[in-house]
N, C-alpha and C positions, 0 to 999 in steps of 0.2 A: 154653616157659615163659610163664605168663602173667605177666610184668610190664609190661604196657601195656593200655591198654583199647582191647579189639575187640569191640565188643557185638553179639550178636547172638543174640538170643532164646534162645527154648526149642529147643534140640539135644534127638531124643529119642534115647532110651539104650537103657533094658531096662521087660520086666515084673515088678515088685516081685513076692517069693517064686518060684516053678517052673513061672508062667504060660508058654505059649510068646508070643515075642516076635514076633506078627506086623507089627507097625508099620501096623495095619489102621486104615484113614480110613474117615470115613463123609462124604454128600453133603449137607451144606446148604444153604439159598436164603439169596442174598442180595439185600439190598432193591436194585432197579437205582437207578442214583445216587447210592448212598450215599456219604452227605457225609465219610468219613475213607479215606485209606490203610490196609488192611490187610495186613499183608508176614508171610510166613514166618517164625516162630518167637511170631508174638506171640501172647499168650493172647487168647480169645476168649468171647462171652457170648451167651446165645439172649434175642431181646427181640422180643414179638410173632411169635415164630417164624424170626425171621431172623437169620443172624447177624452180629456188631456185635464189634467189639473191646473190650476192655475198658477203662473210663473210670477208674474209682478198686480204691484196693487191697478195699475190700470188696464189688466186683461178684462172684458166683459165674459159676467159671469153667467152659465146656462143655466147654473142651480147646484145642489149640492149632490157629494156621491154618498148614497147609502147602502149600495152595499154591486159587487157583481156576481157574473155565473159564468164557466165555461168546462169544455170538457176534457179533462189532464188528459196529456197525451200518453200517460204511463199507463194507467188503470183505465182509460176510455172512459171513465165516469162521470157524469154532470156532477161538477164542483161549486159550492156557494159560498160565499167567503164575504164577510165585513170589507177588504180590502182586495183589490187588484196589486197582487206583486210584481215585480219591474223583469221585464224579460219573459211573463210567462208565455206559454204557446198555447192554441189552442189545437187537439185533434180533428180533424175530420172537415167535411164541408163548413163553413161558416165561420164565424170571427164571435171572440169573448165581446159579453153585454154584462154597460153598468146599469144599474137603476137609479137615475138621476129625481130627485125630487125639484122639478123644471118650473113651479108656479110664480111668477113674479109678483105675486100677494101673497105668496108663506112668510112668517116672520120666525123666526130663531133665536137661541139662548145661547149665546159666548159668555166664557169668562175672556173677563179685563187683567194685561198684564199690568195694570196700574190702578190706583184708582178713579172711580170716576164722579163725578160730582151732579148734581141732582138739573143743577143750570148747562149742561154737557148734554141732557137727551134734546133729543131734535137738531141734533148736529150730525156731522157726517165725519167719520174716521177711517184708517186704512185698517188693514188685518194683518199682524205676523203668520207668515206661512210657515208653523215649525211642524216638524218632523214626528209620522204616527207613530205607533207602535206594532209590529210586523205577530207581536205577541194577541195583543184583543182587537188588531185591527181598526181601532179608534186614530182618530187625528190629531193634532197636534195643532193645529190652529186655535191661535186668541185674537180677541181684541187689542188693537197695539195702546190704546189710550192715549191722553195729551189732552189740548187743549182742546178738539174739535174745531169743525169748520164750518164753515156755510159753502163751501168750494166741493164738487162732485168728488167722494171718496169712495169705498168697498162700500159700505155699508151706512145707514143712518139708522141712530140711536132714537130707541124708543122710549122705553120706562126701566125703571129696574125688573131682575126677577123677584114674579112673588112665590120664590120657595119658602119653607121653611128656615128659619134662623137665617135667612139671609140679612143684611145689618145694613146701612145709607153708611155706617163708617168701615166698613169691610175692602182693605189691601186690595183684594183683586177678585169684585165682584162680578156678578153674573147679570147680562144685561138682555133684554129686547130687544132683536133689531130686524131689521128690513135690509135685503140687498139693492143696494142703491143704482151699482153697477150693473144689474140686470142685461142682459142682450133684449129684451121683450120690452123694456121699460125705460128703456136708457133716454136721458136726456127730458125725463119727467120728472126730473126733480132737487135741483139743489135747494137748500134754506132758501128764504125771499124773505128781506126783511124789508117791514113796514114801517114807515115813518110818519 
């Protein structure tokens, strides 16, 4: 039951409609050094080619980061890690790679920092961008909740999760969603309502 908050990013799910769901990442560079934690589940953004986590709800999103690799400059060894830490270096020729999951038809499972109401999917909401944990490498991102919108947000809300013991009156539940803000997709899709 989700009645407590355990945030932790973007869980991904399925491929919307009868795509096969390969949960297929792709390789990108990261700036060496860069100045923020990036952890598992948090959305992510291409800037100058690199990627970068995302800052405000209106960055376009590449996709989510699940996890990086590069090779410590202390030990020389390929390192793999849930999260990119802030400032790391990398040794030798080449530059640290996240593995971005890039599909703009994956859908995802956030928990809601509120709750959210059944007349609320198929609307469009921002994300609180909070802070991973440097311990499991997971993210800190949720659902911000409210009223929902028909206006282009982070993300648009699908159905609830079908976990177990998940509850329609559950504090701060776990939802389905689509990135709305897509870079691949953008601008396909606010609500349209019908009259």
């Amino acid at each position: 039951m989700a009645t407590t908050k355990a945030f932790n990013g973007f869980q991904p799910s399925r491929m919307r409609g009868g795509a096969y769901n390969t949960s297929g990442m792709n390789e990108y560079g990261i700036k060496a050094a860069h100045k923020t934690n990036i952890f598992q589940g948090d959305l992510v953004k291409i800037v100058s080619g690199k990627v970068h986590k995302v800052s405000a709800a209106s960055d376009l999103v590449a996709g989510v980061f699940m996890g990086a690799n590069w090779v410590d400059p202390t030990t020389k060894q390929p390192t793999f890690s849930n999260y990119f830490p802030e400032n790391q270096v990398h040794h030798g020729a080449g530059e640290p790679k996240a593995l971005v999951l890039d599909d703009p038809d994956a859908t995802y499972l956030i928990q809601a920092g509120a709750t959210v109401t059944e007349a609320q999917m198929g609307t469009n909401m921002d994300v609180s961008l909070g802070a991973g944990s440097t311990v499991t490498g997971i993210s800190g991102f949720s659902l911000k909740g409210g009223a929902g919108s028909v206006q282009a947000k982070t993300v648009r809300l699908l159905r609830r999760a079908t976990l177990p013991n998940e509850a329609v009156t559950d504090a701060f539940p776990k939802i389905e969603v689509k990135v709305q803000r897509h870079r691949d997709h953008y601008g396909m899709g606010s609500v349209v309502s019908i009259t």
